[in-house]
N, CA, C and O of each residue as an XYZ file, in Angstrom:
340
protein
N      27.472    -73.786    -90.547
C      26.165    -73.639    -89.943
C      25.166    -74.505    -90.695
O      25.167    -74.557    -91.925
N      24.266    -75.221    -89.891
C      23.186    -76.086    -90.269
C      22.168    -75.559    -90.962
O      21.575    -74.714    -90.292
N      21.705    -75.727    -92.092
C      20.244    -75.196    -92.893
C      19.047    -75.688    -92.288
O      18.717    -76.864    -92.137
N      18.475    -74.714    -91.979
C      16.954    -75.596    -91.287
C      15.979    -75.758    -92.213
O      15.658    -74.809    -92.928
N      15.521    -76.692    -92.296
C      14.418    -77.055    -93.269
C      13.409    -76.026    -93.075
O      13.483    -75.059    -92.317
N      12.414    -76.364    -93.887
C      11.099    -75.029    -93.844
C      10.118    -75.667    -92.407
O       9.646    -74.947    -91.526
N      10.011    -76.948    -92.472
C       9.535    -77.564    -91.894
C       9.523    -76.767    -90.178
O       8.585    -76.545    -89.413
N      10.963    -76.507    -90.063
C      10.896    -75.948    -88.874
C      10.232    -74.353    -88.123
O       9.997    -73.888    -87.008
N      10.134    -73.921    -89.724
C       9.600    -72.617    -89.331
C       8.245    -72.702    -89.552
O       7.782    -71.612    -89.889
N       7.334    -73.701    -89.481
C       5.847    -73.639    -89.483
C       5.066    -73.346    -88.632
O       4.037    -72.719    -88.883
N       5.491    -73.848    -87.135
C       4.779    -73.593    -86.334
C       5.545    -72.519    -85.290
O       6.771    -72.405    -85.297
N       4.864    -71.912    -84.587
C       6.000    -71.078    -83.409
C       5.139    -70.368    -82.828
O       4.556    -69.585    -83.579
N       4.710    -70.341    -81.296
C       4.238    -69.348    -80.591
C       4.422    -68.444    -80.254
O       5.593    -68.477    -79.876
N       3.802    -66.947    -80.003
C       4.058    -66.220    -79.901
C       4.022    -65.664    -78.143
O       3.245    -66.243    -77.385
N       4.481    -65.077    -77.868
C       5.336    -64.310    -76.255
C       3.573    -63.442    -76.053
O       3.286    -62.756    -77.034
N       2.719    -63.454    -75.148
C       1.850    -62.340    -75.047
C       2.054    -61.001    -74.290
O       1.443    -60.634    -73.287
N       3.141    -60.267    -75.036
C       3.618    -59.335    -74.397
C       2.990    -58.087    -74.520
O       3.181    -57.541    -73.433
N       2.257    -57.228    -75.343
C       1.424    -56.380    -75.552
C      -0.066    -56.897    -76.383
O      -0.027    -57.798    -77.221
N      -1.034    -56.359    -76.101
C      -2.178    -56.294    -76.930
C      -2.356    -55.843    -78.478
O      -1.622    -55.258    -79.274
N      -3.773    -56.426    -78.546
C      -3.622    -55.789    -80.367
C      -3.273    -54.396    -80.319
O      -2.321    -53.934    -80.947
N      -4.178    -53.593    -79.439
C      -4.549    -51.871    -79.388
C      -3.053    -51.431    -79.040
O      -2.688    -50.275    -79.253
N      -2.361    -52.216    -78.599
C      -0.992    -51.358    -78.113
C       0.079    -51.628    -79.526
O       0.953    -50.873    -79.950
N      -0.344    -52.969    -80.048
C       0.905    -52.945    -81.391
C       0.285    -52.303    -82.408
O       1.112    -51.899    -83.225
N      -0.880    -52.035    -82.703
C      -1.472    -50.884    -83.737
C      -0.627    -49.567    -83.306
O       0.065    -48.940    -84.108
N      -0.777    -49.217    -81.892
C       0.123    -47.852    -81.499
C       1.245    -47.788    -82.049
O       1.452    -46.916    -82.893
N       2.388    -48.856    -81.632
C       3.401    -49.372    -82.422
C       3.197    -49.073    -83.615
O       3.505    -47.883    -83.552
N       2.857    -49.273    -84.858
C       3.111    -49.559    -85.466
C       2.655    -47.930    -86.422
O       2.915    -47.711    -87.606
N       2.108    -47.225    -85.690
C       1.685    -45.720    -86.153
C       2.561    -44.916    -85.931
O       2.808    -43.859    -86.510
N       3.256    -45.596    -84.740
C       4.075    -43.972    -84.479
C       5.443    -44.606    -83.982
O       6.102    -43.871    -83.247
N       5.911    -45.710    -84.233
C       7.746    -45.975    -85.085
C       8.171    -45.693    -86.032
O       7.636    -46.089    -87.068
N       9.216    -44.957    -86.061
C       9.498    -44.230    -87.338
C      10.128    -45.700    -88.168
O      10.167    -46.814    -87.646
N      10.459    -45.458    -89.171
C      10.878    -46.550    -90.190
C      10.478    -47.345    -90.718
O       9.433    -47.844    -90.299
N      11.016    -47.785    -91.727
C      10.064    -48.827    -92.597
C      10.508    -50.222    -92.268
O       9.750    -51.174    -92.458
N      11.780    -50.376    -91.754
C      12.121    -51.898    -91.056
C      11.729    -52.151    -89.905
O      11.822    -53.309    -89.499
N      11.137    -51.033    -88.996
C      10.442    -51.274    -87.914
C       8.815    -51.738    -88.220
O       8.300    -52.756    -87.757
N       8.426    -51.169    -88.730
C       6.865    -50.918    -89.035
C       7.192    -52.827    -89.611
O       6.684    -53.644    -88.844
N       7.980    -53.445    -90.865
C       7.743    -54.620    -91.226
C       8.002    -55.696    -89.905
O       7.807    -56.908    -89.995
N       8.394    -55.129    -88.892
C       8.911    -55.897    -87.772
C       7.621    -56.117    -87.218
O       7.428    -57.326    -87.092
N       6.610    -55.385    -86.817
C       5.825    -55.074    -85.889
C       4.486    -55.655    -86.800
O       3.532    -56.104    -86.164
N       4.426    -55.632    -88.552
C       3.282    -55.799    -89.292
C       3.878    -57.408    -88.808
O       3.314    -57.869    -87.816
N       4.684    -58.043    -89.278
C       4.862    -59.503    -88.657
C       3.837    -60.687    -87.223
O       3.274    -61.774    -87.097
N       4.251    -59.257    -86.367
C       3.703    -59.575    -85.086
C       1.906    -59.618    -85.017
O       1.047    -60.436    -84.688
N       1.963    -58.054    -85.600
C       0.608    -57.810    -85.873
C      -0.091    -59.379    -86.458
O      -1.048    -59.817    -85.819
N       0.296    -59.984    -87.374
C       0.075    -60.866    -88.722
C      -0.411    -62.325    -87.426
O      -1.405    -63.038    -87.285
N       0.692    -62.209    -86.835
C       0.348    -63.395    -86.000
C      -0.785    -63.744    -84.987
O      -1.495    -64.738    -84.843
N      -0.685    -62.559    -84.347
C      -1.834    -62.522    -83.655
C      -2.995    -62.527    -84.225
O      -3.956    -62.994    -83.614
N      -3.170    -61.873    -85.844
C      -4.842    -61.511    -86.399
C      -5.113    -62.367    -87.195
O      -6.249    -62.369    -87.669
N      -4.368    -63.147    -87.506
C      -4.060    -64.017    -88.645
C      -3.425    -65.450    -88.403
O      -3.275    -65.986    -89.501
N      -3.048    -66.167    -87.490
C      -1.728    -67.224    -87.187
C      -1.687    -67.880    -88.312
O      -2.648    -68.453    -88.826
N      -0.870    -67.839    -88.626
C      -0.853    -69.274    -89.916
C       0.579    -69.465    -90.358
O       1.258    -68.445    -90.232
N       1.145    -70.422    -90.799
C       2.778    -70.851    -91.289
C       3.479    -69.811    -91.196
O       3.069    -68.809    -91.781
N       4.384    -69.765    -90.649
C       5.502    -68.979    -91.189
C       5.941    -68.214    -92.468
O       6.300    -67.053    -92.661
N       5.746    -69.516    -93.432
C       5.839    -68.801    -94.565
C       4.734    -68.234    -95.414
O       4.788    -67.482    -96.387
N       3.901    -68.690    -94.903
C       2.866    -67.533    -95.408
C       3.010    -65.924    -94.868
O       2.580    -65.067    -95.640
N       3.412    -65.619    -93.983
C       3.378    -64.796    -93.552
C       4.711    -63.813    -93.803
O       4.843    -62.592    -93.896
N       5.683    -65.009    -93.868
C       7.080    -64.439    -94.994
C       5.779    -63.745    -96.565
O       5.433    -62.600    -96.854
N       5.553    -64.629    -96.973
C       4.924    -64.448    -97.949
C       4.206    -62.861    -98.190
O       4.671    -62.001    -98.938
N       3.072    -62.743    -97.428
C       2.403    -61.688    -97.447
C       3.219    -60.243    -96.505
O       2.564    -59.246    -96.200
N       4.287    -60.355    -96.257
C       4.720    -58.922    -95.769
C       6.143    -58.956    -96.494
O       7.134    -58.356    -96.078
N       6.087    -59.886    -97.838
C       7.805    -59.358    -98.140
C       9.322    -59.950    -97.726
O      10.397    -59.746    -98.291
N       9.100    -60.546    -96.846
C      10.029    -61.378    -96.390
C      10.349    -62.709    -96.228
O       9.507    -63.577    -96.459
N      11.679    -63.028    -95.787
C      12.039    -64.207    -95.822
C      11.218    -64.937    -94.688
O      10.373    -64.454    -93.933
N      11.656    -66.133    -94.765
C      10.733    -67.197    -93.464
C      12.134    -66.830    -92.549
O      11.927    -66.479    -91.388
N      13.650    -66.902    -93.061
C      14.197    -67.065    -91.659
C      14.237    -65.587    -91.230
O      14.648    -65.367    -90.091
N      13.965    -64.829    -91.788
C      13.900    -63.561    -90.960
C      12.448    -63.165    -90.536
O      12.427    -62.040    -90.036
N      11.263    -63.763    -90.595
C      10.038    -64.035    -89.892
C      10.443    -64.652    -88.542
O      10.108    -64.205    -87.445
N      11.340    -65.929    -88.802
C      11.517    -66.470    -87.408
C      12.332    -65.719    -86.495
O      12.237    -65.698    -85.268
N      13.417    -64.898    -87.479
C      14.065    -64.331    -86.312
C      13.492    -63.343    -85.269
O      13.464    -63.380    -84.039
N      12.958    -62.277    -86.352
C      11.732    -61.290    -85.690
C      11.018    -61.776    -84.503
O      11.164    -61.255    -83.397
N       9.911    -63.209    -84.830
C       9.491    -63.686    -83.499
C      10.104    -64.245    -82.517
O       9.795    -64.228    -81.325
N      11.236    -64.890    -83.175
C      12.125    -65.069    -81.663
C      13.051    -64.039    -80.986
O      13.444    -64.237    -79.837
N      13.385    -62.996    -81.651
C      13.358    -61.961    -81.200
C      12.361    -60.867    -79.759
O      12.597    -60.277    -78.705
N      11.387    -61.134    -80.545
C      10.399    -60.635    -80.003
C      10.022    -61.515    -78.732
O      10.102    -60.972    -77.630
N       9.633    -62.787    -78.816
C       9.244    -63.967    -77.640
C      10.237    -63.628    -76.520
O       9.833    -63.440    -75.372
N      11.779    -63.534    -76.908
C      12.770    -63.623    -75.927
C      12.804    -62.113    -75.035
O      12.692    -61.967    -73.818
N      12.984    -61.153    -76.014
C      13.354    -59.393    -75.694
C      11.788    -58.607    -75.372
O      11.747    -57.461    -74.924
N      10.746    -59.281    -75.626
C       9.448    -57.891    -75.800
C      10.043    -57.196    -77.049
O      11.083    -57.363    -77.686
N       8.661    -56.092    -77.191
C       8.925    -54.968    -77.561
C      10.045    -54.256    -77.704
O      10.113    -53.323    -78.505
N      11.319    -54.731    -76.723
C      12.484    -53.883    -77.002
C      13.085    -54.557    -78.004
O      14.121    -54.104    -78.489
N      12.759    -55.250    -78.273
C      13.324    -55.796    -79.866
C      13.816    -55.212    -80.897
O      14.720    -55.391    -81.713
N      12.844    -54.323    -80.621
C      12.696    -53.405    -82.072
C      13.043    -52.454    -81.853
O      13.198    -51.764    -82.861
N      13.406    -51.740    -80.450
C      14.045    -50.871    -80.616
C      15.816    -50.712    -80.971
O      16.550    -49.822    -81.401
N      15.948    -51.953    -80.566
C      17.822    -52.365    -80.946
C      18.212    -51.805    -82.498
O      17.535    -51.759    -83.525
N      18.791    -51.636    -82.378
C      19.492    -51.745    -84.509
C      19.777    -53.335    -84.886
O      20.508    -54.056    -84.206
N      19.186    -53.696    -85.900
C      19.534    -55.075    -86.238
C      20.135    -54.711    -87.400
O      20.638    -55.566    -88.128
């Protein structure tokens, strides 16, 4: 498998699938702590956009699992997170 440079995870749009007021809901009343970092991600993008890895940065995580989350999310919605990853 190919290593992707960082380069690639800088920019990436996000899917407008729920509102702020509905992923705050989300994010109060999903149980778990790998959900809640799934959803603070999303949250991050919308209130905040900025690199990838900044945003790896400030919630704890990696950049390729930032990207996966949003491409996750862009492709599935919200049911993203409800799957088991």
């Amino acid at each position: 498998m190919e290593s992707r440079g960082m380069e690639e995870y800088e920019i990436i749009n996000l899917e407008d699938h729920l509102s702020l007021s509905d992923i705050r809901i989300k994010m109060q009343t999903r149980p778990g702590f790998l959900t809640m970092q799934k959803w603070l991600v999303i949250y991050n993008l919308i209130v905040h956009p900025r690199p990838l890895s900044q945003i790896a940065m400030h919630t704890g995580l990696s950049e390729s699992t930032v990207y996966r989350i949003v491409s996750d999310y862009n492709r599935l919605g919200p049911e993203a997170f409800n799957m088991i990853s």
